[in-house]
Every structure is written in structure tokens, then in C-alpha cells.
C-alpha distance (Angstrom), angle and dihedral (degrees) to the residues before:
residue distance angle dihedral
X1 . . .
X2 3.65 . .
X3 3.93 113.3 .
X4 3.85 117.5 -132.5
X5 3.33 119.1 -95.3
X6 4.21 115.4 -127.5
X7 3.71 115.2 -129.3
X8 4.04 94.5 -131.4
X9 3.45 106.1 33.7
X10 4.26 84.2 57.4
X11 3.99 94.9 50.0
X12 3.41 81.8 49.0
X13 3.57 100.0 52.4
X14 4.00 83.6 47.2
X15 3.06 91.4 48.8
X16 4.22 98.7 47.7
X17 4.14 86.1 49.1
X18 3.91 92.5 48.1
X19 3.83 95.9 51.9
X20 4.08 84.6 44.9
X21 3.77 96.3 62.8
X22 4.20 89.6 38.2
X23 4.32 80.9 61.5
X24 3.65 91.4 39.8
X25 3.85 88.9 53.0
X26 3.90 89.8 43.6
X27 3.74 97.1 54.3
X28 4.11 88.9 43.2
X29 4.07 89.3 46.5
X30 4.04 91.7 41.8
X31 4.53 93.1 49.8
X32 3.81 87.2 45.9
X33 3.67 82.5 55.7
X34 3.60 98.1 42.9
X35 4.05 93.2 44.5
X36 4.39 88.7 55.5
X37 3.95 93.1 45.7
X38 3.75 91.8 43.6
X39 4.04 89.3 45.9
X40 3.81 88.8 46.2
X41 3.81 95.7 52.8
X42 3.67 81.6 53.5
X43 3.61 98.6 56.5
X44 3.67 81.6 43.9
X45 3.31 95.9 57.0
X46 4.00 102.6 47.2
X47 3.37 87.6 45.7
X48 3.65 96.8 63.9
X49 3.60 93.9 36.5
X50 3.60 122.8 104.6
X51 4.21 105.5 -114.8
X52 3.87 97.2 174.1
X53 3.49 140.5 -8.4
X54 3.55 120.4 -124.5
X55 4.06 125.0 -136.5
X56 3.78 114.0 -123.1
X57 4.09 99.1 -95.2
X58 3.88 117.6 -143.5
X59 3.94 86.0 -123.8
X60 3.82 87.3 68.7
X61 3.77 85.7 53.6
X62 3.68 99.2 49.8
X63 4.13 83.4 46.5
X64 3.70 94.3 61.5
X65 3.76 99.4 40.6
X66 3.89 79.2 53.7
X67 3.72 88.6 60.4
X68 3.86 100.1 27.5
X69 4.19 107.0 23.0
X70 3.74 89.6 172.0
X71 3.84 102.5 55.1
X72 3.96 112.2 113.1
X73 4.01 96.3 14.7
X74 3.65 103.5 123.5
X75 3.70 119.9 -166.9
X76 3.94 117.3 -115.1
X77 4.15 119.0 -109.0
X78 4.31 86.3 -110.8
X79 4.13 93.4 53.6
X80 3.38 96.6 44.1
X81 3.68 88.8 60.1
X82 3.72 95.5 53.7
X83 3.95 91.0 43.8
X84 3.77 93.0 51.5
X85 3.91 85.5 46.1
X86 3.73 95.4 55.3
X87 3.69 99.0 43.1
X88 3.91 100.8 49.1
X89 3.79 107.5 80.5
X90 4.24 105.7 -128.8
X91 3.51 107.2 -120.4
X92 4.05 114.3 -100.4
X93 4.13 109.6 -128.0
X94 4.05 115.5 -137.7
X95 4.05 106.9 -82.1
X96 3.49 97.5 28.4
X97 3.74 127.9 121.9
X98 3.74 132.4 -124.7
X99 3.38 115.4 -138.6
X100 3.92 124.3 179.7
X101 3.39 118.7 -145.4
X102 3.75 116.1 -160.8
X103 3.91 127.6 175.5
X104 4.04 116.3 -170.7
């Protein structure tokens, strides 16, 4: 014989089963999450991660003589003499003329 079946206590049950599968859903929808930010961080973090250093290549060299030829050319003890010689002015003694001496 089938027993009757109380009005409350079955919305209830409903009710109870529905709110089950909403948390069920939840905890599926919230590891999905979890699993993409933790695999992003990842790809995050081997991106920014140094794999492999590289050795300076002789291309790179060529490149910034390209831009700056006279980087590294040091002058020699004898021409920096003569430079320093020609681009200090000689002192001019009292009674002495100045004379300019220009050549177009």
C-alpha cells in the first residue's frame, strides 16, 4: 500500500536535491577555474624564465659598429700627444701679436 506523500516534506526534498547539484556545479565550475589560472601562471612563469643563455654573436658586433664605428678605438700614446698639442691654445707672452691665420 503506497503511503501518502506530505506536501512539505516533498518540496523539501526537491528542494535539498536541487541546491545539491547547484554545489556540485559550483565546485566543477570553481576547479575548471582553478586548473586555467594555475596553467596560466605556468605559462607565465616559463616565459619569464631564463631557458638558455646566449653567447655574444659577432653579428651583434658588426651591428653596433654599424651604429657606433668609433666605439673601442683607442688612440695610440704618440697621437695623443700631437692631438693634445693642437687643441691647447699656447699661451701668448705680454707684447706679442696675435695673428690669425685662415686658409679657405
Amino acid at each position: 500500500m503506497p503511503q501518502p506523500i506530505d506536501l512539505q516534506t516533498g518540496l523539501t526534498q526537491i528542494t535539498q536535491a536541487e541546491r545539491v547539484q547547484q554545489i556540485a556545479e559550483r565546485v566543477s565550475l570553481a576547479a575548471q577555474q582553478r586548473t586555467a589560472t594555475e596553467t596560466q601562471e605556468q605559462r607565465v612563469a616559463s616565459e619569464t624564465e631564463v631557458q638558455q643563455t646566449h653567447a655574444k654573436a659577432d653579428d651583434v658586433d658588426q651591428e653596433m659598429r654599424r651604429h657606433n664605428p668609433y666605439m673601442g678605438r683607442r688612440r695610440h700614446h704618440g697621437q695623443a700627444e700631437d692631438n693634445e698639442a693642437e687643441t691647447k691654445p699656447r699661451p701668448v707672452a705680454d707684447g706679442e701679436e696675435h695673428h690669425l691665420d685662415v686658409v679657405i
